[in-house]
NUROVEX-538273 format. One record per residue (C-alpha): x, y, z; residue number from 0. Coordinates in pm, whole numbers, plus 50000, padded with zeros to 5 digits. Example, Ala and Ser with C-alpha at 12.3 -4.5 7.8 and 13.67 -1.06 7.14 Angstrom:
NUROVEX-538273
- c1	c2	c3	i
- 51230	49550	50780	0
- 51367	49894	50714	1
//
This chain:
NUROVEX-538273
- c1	c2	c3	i
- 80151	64940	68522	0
- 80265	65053	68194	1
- 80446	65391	68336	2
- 80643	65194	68614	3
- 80752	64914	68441	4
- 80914	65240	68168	5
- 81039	65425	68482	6
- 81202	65102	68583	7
- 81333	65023	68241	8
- 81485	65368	68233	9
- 81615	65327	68587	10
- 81837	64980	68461	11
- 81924	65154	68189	12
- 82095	65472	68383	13
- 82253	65164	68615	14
- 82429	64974	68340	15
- 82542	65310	68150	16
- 82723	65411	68501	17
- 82865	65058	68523	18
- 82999	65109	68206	19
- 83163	65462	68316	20
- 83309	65329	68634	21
- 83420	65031	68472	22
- 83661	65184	68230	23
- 83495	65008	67934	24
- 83577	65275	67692	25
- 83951	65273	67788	26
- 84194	65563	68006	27
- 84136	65874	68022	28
- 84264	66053	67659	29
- 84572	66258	67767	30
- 84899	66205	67921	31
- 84899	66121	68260	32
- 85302	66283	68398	33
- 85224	66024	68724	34
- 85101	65688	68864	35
- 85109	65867	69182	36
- 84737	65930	69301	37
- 84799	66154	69511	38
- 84929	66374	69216	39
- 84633	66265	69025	40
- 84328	66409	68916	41
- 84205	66105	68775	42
- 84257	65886	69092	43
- 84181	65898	69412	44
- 84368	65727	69711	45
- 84170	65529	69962	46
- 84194	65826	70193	47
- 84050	66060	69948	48
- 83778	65838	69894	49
- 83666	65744	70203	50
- 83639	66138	70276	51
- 83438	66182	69984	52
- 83215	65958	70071	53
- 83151	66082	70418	54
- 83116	66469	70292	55
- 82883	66353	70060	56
- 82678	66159	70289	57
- 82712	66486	70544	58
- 82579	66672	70252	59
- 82254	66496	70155	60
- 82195	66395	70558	61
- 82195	66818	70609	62
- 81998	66883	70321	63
- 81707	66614	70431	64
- 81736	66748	70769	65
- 81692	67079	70629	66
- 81415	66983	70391	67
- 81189	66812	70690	68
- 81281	67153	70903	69
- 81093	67285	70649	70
- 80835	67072	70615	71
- 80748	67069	70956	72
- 80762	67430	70995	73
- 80485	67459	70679	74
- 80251	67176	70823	75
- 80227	67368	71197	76
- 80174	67688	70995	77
- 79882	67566	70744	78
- 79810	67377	71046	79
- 79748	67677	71237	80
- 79615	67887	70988	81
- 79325	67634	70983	82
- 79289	67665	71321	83
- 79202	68071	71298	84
- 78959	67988	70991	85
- 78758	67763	71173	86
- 78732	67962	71490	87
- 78616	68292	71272	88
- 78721	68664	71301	89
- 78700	68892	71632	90
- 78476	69127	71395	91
- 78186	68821	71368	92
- 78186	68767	71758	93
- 78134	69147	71863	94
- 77780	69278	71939	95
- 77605	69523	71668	96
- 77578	69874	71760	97
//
């Protein structure tokens, strides 16, 4: 009870520091910005950008679960199989003495 209620604590805690980030509590960004123009920006992003951001990302982490359950399924048939073979026994048990 102890160790989830810290894990949770600690999970609020990395919530309300990235609100803080995104928010622009702290102020602008410390340099000169030469244009309002986001699309000139490095510090902005236009709703365009954005919106393909968000969909690589999501292509990103929906290929690497895909990959990671490939991967997962390919170990389980093998150990899967491999306990198969153990249980049956060798070809060497089965043949007759000489």
């Amino acid at each position: 009870m102890r160790r989830s209620l810290g894990a949770l604590v600690i999970f609020v805690v990395i919530l309300l520091v990235g609100g803080v980030f995104t928010a622009g509590i702290f102020g602008g960004v410390p340099m000169i910005i030469q244009s309002q123009n986001p699309d000139a920006s490095v510090f902005q992003a236009t709703p365009e950008q954005a919106n393909q951001f968000i969909i690589w990302i999501a292509f990103v982490i929906i290929n690497v679960i895909g990959a990671g359950v490939t991967l997962a399924l390919l170990f389980w048939f093998g150990n899967r199989e491999l306990k198969v073979v153990e249980r049956q026994g060798s070809d060497a048990e089965q043949l007759p003495a000489e």
